[in-house]
TORKOL-4160 file (C-alpha; in steps of 0.2 Angstrom, whole numbers, padded with zeros to 4 digits, m for minus):
244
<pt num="1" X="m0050" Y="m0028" Z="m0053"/>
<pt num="2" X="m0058" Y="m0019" Z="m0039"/>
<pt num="3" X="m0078" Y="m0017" Z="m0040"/>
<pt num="4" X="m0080" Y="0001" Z="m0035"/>
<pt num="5" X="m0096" Y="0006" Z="m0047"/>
<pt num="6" X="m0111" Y="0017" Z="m0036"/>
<pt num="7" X="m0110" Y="0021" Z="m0020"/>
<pt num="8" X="m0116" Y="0010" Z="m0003"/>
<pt num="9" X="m0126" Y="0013" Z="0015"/>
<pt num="10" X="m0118" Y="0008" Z="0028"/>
<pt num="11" X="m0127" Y="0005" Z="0046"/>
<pt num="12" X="m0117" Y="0003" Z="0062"/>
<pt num="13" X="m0121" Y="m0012" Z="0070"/>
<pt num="14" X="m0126" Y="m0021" Z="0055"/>
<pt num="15" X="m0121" Y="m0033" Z="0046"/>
<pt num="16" X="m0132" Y="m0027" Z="0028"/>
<pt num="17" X="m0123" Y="m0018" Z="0015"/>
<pt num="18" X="m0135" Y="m0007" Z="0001"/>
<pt num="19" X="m0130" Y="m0003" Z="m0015"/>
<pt num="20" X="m0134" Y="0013" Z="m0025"/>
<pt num="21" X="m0130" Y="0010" Z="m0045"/>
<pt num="22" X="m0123" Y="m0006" Z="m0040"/>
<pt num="23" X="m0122" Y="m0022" Z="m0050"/>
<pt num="24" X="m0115" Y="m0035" Z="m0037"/>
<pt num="25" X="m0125" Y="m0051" Z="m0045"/>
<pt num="26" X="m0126" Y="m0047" Z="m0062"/>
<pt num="27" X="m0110" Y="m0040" Z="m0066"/>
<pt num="28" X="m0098" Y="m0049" Z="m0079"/>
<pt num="29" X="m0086" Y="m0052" Z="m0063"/>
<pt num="30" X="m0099" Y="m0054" Z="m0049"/>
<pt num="31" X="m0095" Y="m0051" Z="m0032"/>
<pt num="32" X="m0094" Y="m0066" Z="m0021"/>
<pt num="33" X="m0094" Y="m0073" Z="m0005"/>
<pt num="34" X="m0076" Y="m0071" Z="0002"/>
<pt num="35" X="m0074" Y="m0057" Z="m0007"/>
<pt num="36" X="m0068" Y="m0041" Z="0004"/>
<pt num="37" X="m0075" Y="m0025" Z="0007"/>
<pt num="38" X="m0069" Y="m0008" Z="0010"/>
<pt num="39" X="m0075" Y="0008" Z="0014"/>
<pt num="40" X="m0063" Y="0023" Z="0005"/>
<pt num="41" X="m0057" Y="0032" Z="0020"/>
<pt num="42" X="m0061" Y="0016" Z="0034"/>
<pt num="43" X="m0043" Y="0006" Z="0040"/>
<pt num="44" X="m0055" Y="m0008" Z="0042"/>
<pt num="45" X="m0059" Y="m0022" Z="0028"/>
<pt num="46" X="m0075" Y="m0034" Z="0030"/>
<pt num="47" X="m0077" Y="m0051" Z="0021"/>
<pt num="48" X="m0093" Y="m0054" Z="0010"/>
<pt num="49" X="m0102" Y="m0065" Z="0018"/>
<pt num="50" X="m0116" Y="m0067" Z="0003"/>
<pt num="51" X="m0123" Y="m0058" Z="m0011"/>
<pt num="52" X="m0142" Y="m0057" Z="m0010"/>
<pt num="53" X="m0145" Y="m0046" Z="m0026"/>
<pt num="54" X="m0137" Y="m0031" Z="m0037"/>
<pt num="55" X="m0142" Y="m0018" Z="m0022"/>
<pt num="56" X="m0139" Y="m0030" Z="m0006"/>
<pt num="57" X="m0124" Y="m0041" Z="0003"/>
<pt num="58" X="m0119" Y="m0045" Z="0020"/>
<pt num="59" X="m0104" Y="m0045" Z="0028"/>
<pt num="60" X="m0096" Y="m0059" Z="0038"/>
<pt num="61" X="m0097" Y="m0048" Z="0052"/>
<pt num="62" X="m0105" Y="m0033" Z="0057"/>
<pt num="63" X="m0100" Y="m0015" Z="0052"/>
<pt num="64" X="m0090" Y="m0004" Z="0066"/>
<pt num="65" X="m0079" Y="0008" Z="0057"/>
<pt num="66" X="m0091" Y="0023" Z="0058"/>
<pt num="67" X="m0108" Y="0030" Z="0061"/>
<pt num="68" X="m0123" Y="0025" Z="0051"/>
<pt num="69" X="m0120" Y="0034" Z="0033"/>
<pt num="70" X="m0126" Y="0035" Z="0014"/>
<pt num="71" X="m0117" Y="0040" Z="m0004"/>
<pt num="72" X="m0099" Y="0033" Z="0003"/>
<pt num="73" X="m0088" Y="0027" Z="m0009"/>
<pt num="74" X="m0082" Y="0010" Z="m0009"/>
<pt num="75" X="m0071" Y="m0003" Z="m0016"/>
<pt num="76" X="m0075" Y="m0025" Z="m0016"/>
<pt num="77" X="m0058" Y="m0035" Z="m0018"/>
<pt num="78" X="m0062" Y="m0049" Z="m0031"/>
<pt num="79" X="m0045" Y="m0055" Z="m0036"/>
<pt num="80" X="m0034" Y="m0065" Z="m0024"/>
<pt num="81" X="m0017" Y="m0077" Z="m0026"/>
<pt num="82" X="m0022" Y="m0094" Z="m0021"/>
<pt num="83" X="m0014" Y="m0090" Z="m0005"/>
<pt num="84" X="m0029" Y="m0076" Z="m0002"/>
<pt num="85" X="m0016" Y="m0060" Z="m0006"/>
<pt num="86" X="m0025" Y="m0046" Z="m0014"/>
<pt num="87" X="m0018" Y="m0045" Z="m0032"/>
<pt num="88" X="m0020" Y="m0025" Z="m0036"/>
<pt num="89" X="m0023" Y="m0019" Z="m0054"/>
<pt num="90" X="m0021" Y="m0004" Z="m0063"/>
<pt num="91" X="m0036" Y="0008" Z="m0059"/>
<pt num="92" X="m0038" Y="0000" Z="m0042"/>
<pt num="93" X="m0039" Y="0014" Z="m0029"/>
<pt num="94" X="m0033" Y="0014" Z="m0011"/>
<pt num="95" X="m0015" Y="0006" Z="m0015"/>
<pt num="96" X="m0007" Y="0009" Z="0003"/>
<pt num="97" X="m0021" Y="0002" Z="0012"/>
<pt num="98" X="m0022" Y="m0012" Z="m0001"/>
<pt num="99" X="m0003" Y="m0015" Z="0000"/>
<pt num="100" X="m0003" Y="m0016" Z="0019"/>
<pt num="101" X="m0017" Y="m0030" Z="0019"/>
<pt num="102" X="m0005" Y="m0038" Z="0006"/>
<pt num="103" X="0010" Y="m0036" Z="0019"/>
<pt num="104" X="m0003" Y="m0042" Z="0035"/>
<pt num="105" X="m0006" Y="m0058" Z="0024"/>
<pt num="106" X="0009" Y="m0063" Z="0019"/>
<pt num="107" X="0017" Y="m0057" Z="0038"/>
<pt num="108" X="0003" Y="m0070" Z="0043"/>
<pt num="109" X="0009" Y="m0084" Z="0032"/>
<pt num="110" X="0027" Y="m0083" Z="0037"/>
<pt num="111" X="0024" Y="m0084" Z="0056"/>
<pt num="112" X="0027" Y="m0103" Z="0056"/>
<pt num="113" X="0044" Y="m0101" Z="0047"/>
<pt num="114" X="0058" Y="m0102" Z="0060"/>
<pt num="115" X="0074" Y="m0094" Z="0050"/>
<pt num="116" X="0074" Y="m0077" Z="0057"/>
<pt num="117" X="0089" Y="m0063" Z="0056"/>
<pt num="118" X="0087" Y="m0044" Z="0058"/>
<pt num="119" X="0099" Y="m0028" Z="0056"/>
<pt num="120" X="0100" Y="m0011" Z="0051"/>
<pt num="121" X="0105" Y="m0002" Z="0035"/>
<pt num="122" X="0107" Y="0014" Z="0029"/>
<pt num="123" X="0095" Y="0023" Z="0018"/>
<pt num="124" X="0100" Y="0035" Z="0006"/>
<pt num="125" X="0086" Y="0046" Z="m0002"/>
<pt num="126" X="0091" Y="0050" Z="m0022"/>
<pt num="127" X="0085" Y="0061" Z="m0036"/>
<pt num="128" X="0091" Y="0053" Z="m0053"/>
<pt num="129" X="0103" Y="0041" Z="m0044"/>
<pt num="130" X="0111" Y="0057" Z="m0035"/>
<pt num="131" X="0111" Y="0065" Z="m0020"/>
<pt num="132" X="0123" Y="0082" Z="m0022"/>
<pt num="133" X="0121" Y="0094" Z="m0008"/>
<pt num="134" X="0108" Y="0084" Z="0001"/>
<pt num="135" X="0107" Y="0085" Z="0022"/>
<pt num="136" X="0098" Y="0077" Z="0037"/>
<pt num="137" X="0090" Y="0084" Z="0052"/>
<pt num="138" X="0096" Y="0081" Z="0070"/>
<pt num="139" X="0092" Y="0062" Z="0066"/>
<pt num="140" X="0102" Y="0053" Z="0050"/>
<pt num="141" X="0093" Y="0041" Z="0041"/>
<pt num="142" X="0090" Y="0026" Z="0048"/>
<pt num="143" X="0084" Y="0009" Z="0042"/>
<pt num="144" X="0077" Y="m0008" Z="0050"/>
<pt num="145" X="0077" Y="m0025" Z="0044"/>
<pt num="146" X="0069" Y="m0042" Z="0045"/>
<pt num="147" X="0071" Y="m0058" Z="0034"/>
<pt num="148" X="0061" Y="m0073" Z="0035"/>
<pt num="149" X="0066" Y="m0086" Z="0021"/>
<pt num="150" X="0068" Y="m0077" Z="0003"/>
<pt num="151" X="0056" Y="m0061" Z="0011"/>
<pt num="152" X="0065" Y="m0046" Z="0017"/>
<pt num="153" X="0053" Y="m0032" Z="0027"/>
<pt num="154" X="0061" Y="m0017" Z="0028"/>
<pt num="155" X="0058" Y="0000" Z="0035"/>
<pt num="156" X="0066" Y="0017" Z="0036"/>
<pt num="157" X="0065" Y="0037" Z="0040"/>
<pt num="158" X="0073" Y="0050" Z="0032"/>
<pt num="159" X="0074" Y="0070" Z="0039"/>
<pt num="160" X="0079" Y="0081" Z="0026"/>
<pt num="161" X="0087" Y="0098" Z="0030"/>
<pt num="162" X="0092" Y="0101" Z="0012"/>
<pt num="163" X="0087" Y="0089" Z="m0002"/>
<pt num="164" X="0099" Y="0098" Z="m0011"/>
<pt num="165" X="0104" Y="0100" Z="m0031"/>
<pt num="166" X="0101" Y="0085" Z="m0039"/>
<pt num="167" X="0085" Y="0081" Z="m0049"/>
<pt num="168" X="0077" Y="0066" Z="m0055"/>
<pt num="169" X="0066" Y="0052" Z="m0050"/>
<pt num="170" X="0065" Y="0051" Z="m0032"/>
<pt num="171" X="0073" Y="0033" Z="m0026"/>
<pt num="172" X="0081" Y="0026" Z="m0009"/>
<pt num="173" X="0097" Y="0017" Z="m0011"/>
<pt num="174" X="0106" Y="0005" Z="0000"/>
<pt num="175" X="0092" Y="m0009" Z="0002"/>
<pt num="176" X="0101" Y="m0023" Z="0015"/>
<pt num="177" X="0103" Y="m0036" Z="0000"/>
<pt num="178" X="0096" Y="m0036" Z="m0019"/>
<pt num="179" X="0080" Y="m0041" Z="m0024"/>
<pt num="180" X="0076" Y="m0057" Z="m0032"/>
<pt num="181" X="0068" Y="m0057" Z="m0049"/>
<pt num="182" X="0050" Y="m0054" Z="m0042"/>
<pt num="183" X="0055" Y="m0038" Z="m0034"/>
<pt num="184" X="0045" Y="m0032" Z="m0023"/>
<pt num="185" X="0033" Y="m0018" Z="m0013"/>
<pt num="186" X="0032" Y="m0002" Z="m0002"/>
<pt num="187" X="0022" Y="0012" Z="0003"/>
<pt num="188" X="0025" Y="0029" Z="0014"/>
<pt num="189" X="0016" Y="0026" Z="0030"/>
<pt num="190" X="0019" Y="0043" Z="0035"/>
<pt num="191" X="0025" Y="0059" Z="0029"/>
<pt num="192" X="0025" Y="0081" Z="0033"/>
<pt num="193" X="0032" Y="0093" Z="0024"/>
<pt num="194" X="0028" Y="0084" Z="0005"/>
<pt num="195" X="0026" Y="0097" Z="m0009"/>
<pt num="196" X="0013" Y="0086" Z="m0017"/>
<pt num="197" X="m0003" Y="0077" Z="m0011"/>
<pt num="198" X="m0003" Y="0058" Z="m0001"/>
<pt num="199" X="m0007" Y="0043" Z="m0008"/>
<pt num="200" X="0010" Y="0036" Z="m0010"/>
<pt num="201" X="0013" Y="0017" Z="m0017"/>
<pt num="202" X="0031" Y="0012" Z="m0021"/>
<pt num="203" X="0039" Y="m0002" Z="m0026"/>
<pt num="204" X="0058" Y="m0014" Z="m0028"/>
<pt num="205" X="0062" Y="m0018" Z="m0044"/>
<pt num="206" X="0067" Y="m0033" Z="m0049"/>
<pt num="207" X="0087" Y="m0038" Z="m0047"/>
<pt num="208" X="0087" Y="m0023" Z="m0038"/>
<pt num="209" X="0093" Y="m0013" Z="m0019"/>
<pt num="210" X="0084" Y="0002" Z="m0025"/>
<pt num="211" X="0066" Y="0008" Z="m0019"/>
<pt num="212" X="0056" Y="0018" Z="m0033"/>
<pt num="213" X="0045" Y="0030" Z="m0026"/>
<pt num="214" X="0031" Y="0035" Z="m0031"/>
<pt num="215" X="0011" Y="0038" Z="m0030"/>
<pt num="216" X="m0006" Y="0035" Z="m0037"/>
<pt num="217" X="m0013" Y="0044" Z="m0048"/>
<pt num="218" X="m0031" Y="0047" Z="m0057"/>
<pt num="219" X="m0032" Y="0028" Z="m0063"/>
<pt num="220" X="m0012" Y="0026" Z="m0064"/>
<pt num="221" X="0006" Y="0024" Z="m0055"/>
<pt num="222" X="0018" Y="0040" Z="m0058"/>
<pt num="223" X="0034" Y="0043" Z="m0052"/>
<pt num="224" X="0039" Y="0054" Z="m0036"/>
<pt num="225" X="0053" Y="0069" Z="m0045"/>
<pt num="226" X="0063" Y="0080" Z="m0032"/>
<pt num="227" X="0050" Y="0094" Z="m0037"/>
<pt num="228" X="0039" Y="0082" Z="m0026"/>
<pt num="229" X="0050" Y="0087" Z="m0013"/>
<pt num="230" X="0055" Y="0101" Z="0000"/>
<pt num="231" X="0070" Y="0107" Z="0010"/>
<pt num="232" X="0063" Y="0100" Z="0027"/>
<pt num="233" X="0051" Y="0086" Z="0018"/>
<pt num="234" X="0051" Y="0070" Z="0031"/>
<pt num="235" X="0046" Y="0051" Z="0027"/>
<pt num="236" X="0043" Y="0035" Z="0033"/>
<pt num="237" X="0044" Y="0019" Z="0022"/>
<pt num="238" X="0038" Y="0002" Z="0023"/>
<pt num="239" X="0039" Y="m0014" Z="0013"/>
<pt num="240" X="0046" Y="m0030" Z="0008"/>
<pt num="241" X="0053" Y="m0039" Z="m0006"/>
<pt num="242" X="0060" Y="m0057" Z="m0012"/>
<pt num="243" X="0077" Y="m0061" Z="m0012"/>
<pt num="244" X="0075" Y="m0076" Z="m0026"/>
């Protein structure tokens, strides 16, 4: 689970890190070298470089991603897969940036594989498996593909004119191929027009060529509804899963 107690100073230009109400050594799960360290509101992680005490760490490198500043808010990545994926856990906060250094890892794991096909599909945007009544703007929905091996990446927009009169859970259907049995991860990189707040994190189940969407909330997942949704709402997805 993520390390996120107190607040930190950051200095730009430096490679220091202070704690406020911080217990990086002494904690149950201390934080350690290798560990990563993120900023809430930066697009840029750091690696620990060392843990000097509960109040002071380094950085591998130094810190760029904004002007010198005290009181942030902060999260230390301690759990990894033994391939250095970030593993996220419930009550871990910034899923979309967390799910896209999970994507950037494995994208960097697979560049070696030589097996590669792409093609298009067509997304379908669903409330309680349904779509009744439900339009698109001047550009239908459109879907990209890429598979590597047993991992599919995926990506596509929808333009709604109407979302019409179906309700339910909020899904896309039409995934290129089913998921294997471990399923797999997405996120909405961009949206307008929403009828509630960001923070989107979405996922494939297993077996599956559906996309659950859906967001974070206060220390839990919940599930994206059509009342999450407007007539001219518009959204990108991203993700990947495995086919075996």
């Amino acid at each position: 689970m993520q390390y996120q107690t107190g607040t930190v100073t950051v200095t730009n230009g430096s490679a220091a890190v202070v704690g406020s109400g911080t217990n990086w050594a002494s904690d149950s799960d201390p934080v350690m070298a290798g560990d990563s360290f993120t900023v809430i509101g930066d697009n840029a992680t750091y690696q620990v470089a060392s843990v000097q005490d509960d109040t002071h760490l380094s950085l591998t490198t130094n810190y760029t991603s904004r002007a010198t500043a005290s009181g942030l808010l902060y999260y230390i990545t301690r759990d990894f897969t033994t391939l250095g994926i970030p593993v996220l856990k419930r009550g871990d906060v910034d899923v979309p940036n967390v799910i896209g250094r999970m994507a950037t890892v494995v994208d960097t794991l697979i560049q070696a594989k030589s097996t590669v096909t792409r093609g298009t599909w067509n997304p379908q945007l669903a409330f309680g498996g349904n779509y009744v009544g439900m339009t698109h703007g001047a550009t239908p929905p459109v879907g990209n593909w890429t598979q590597v091996g047993n991992l599919v990446f995926f990506n596509c927009i929808i333009t709604l004119s109407a979302k019409g009169s179906s309700t339910g859970a909020a899904t896309i259907l039409n995934l290129p191929s089913p998921s294997g049995p471990l399923g797999g991860l997405a996120w909405i990189g961009w949206w307008s027009n929403m009828a509630t707040s960001p923070n989107y994190a979405c996922f494939v189940g297993a077996n599956s060529n559906v996309i659950v969407l859906g967001k974070q909330g206060t220390g839990f997942w919940v599930t994206l509804y059509d009342a999450d949704f407007n007539n001219n709402s518009n959204l990108e997805v991203f993700g990947f899963y495995f086919t075996l």
